[in-house]
N, C-alpha and C positions, 0 to 999 in steps of 0.2 A: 546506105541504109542507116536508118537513126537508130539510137538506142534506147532502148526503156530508158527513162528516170528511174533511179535509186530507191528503193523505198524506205521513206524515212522509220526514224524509231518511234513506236507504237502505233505501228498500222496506220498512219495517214497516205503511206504509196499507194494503196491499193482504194483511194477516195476515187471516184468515177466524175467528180464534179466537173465541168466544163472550166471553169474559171479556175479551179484547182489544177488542174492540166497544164492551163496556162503558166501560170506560176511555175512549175515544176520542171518545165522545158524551158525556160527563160535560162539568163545566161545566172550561174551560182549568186544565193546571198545569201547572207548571214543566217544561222539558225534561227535566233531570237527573232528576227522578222518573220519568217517561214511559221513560224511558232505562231505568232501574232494574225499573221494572214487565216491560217488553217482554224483558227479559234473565230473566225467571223466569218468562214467560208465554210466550212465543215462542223458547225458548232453543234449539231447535234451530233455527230460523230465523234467530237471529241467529247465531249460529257459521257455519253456513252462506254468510249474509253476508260478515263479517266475511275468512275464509277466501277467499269469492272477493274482496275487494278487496285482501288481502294477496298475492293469486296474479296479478295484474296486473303485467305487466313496466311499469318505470322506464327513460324513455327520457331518453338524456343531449341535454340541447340540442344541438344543431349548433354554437354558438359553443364548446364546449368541449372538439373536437377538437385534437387536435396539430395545427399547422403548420407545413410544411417548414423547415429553417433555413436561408437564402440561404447563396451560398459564403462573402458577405463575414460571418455570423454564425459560419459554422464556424470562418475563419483568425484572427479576434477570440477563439475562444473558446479555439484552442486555441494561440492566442500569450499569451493568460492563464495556460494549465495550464503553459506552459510556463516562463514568470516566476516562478511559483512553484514548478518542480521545482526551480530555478537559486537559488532564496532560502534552498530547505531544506538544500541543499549542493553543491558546484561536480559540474559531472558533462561527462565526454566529449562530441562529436559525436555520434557513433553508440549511446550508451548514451540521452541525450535523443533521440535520433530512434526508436529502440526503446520508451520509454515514453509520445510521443507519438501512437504507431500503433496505438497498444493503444486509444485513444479515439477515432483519426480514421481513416477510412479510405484518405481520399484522400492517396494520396499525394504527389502535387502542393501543396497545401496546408501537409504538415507539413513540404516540401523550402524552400518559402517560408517560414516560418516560421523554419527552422533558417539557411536564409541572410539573414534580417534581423536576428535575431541575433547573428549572423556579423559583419554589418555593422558591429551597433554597439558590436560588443568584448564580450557577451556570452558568446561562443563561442567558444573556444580551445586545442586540443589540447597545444599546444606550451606553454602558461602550465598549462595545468592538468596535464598531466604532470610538469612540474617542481614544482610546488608541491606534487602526494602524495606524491610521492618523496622530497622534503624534509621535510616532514611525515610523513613513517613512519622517517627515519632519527633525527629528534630523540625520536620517540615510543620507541624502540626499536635497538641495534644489528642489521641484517639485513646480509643480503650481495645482491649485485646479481641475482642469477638468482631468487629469493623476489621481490624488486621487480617483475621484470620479467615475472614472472607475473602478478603484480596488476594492473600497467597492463593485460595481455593481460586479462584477465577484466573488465576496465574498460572495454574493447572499443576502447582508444587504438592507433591504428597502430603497426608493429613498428617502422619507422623514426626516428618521431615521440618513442616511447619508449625508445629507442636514444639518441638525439641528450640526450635529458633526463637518461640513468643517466651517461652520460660527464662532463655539465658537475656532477650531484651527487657523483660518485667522485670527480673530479679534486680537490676541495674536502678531501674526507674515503676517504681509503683502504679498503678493503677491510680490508688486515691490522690497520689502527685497530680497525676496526669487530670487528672479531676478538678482538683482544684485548679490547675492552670486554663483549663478549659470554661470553667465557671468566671474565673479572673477576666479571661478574655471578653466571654458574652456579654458582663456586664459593663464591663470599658464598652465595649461597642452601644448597649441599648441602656443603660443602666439596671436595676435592681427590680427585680419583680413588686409590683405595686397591688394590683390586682390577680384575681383567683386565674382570670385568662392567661394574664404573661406568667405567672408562677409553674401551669401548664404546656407554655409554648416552653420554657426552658427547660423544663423535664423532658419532653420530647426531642429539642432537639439535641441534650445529652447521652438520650438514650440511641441516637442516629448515628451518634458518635461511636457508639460498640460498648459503653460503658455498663456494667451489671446494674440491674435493677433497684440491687437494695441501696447499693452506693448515690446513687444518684437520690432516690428518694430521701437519705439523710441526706444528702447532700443541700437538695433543693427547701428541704422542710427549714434548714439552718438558714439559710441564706433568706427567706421569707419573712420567718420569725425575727432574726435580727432586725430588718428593713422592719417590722412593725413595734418594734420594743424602741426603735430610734423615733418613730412616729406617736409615741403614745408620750420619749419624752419631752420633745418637745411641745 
């Protein structure tokens, strides 16, 4: 008595084809032929196949779920972010607690974080107010009210940055800073000629932060000269 053929893997034993039959009771060959055969003899059955083992959902192990992060992974993680907000350039209170928040929710955490900080001299309103304000005067002559917007937008207290423009002015004057400023413009474009550029330099001193009355001696001088050298020659 013969014995069934073996049925191969993925359902081709149970093919009823004549010719597949054939094949199947023959004496043993290689998979990869049998493969090959079954693909040009049963080829709609293997698509078929194929098609449903490809349509089977892929289920992710259970070990490769997320899992929660304890409070103590959160305050670790984002006393990290925040070491490196402070490495890439000194930043306020309030401007490092604004980009803190933006990652962590809790707020408890990023308050702990900004008072450990705090602690250990990381964090300084009073040092780092003085220090851009210093740093934008050597970069550039401004006047105090342009400074003191920046802090503002830097999100440093009005008091904090108050206290810092008084100890950088007292060093370096306004009307200094004025005249270097005036110095500058007119190295670049020369000396106001007419009523338009006398105007465009008044404006762009006053962009500068400088007080209004300074500027207008300032601009009214600078004018008059230019026309008293014009008259003698």
């Amino acid at each position: 008595m013969k014995s069934e053929p073996p049925a191969l893997a993925g359902g081709f034993g149970s093919c009823t084809h004549p010719l597949t039959q054939v094949v199947l009771t023959r004496r043993p060959i290689s998979p990869s032929v049998v493969s090959v055969l079954l693909c040009v003899l049963c080829g709609k059955s293997f698509v078929a196949i194929m098609r449903q083992r490809r349509s089977k959902p892929r289920t992710a192990p259970a070990e490769s779920a997320a899992t929660p992060l304890t409070p103590e992974q959160i305050r670790a993680r984002a006393f990290q972010r925040a070491v490196k907000l402070l490495a890439a350039k000194p930043r306020s209170i309030a401007e490092l607690r604004e980009r803190l928040s933006e990652r962590c929710s809790n707020k408890a955490i990023v308050e702990t974080v900004i008072a450990r900080l705090r602690e250990y001299g990381y964090l300084d309103d009073e040092r780092y107010a003085l220090g851009y304000a210093s740093a934008k005067l050597r970069q550039q002559p401004i006047g105090r009210r342009r400074l003191q917007q920046s802090l503002q937008m830097k999100m440093v207290d009005r008091a904090v940055a108050d206290e810092a423009l008084d100890q950088v002015f007292a060093e370096t004057s306004e009307a200094e800073l004025l005249d270097r400023a005036v110095e500058k413009r007119v190295r670049l474009r020369g000396r106001p000629k007419t009523r338009a550029e006398a105007k465009s330099l008044f404006d762009h001193l006053l962009r500068q932060g400088f007080p209004f009355e300074l500027v207008s001696e300032k601009v009214r001088a600078t004018t008059q000269s230019n026309l008293d050298e014009d008259d003698a020659v």
